[in-house]
VMD Tcl script that draws the C-alpha trace (Angstrom):
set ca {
  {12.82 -15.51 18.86}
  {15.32 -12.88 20.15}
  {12.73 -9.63 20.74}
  {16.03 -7.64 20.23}
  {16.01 -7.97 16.70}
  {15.20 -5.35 14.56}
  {12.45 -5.66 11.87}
  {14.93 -6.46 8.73}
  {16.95 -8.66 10.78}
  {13.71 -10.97 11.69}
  {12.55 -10.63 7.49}
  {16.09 -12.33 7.21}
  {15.80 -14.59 9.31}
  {12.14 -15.73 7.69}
  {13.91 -15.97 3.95}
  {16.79 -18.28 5.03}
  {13.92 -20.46 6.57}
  {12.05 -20.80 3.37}
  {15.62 -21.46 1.46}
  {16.51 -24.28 3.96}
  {12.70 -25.25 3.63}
  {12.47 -25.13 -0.43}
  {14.77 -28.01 -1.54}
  {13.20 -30.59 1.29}
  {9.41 -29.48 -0.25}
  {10.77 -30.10 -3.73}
  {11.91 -33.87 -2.81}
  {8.67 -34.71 -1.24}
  {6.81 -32.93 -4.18}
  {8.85 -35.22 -6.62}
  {8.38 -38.37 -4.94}
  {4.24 -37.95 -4.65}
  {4.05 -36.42 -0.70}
  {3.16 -33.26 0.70}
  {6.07 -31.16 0.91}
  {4.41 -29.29 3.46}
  {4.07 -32.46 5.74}
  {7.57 -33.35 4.99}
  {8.66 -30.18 6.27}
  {6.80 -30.34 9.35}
  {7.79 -33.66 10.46}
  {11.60 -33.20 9.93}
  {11.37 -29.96 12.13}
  {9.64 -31.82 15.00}
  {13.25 -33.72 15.75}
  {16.46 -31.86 16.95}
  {18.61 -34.32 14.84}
  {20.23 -32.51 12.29}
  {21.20 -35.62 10.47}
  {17.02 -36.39 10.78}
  {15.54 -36.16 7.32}
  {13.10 -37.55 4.73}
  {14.95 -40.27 2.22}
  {12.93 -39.67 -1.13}
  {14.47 -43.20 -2.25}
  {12.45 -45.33 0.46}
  {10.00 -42.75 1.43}
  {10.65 -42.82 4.84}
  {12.13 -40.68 7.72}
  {15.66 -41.50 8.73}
  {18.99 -40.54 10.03}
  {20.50 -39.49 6.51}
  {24.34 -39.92 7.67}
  {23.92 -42.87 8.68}
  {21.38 -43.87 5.77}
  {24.16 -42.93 3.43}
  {22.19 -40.28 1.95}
  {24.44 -37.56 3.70}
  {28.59 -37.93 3.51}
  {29.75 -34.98 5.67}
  {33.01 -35.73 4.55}
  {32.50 -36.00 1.00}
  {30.36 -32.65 1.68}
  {33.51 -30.73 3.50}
  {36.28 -32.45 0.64}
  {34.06 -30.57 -1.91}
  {33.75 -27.78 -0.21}
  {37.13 -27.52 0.29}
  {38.15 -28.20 -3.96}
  {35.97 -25.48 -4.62}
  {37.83 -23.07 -2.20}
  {41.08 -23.62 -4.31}
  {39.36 -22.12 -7.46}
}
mol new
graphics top color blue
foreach p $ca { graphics top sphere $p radius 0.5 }
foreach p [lrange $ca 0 end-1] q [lrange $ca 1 end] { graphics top cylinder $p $q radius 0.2 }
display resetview
């Protein structure tokens, strides 16, 4: 972690960690694991496209599981910018 960060800047930085961490837990929760596991092992791998697939219960590459459209994901984004 950057030492040059002040103390409010490195709170921040902790709460966005927990948001990105919350909805992965809640998966794993629903489909009978340990969120807390979960978590762990998806943050061992660089891969951003690494995740946990709730449907099979197993660790995968979510694009290319299907789980994860980035396209659908940025056509979305982008209908909701016209608003």
């Amino acid at each position: 972690m950057d030492s040059n960060l002040s103390e409010e800047e490195l709170f921040g930085i902790d709460i966005v960690r927990k948001a990105c961490k919350a909805p992965l837990m809640s998966i794993a929760d629903n489909c009978g694991q340990d969120g807390c596991v979960v978590v762990e092992e998806v943050a061992k791998h660089s891969d951003i496209a690494w995740g946990y697939n709730g449907l099979t219960d197993s660790f995968t590459d979510l694009i290319k599981a299907g789980v994860l459209d980035p396209c659908l994901l940025y056509t979305s984004d982008a209908a909701d910018d016209s608003l």
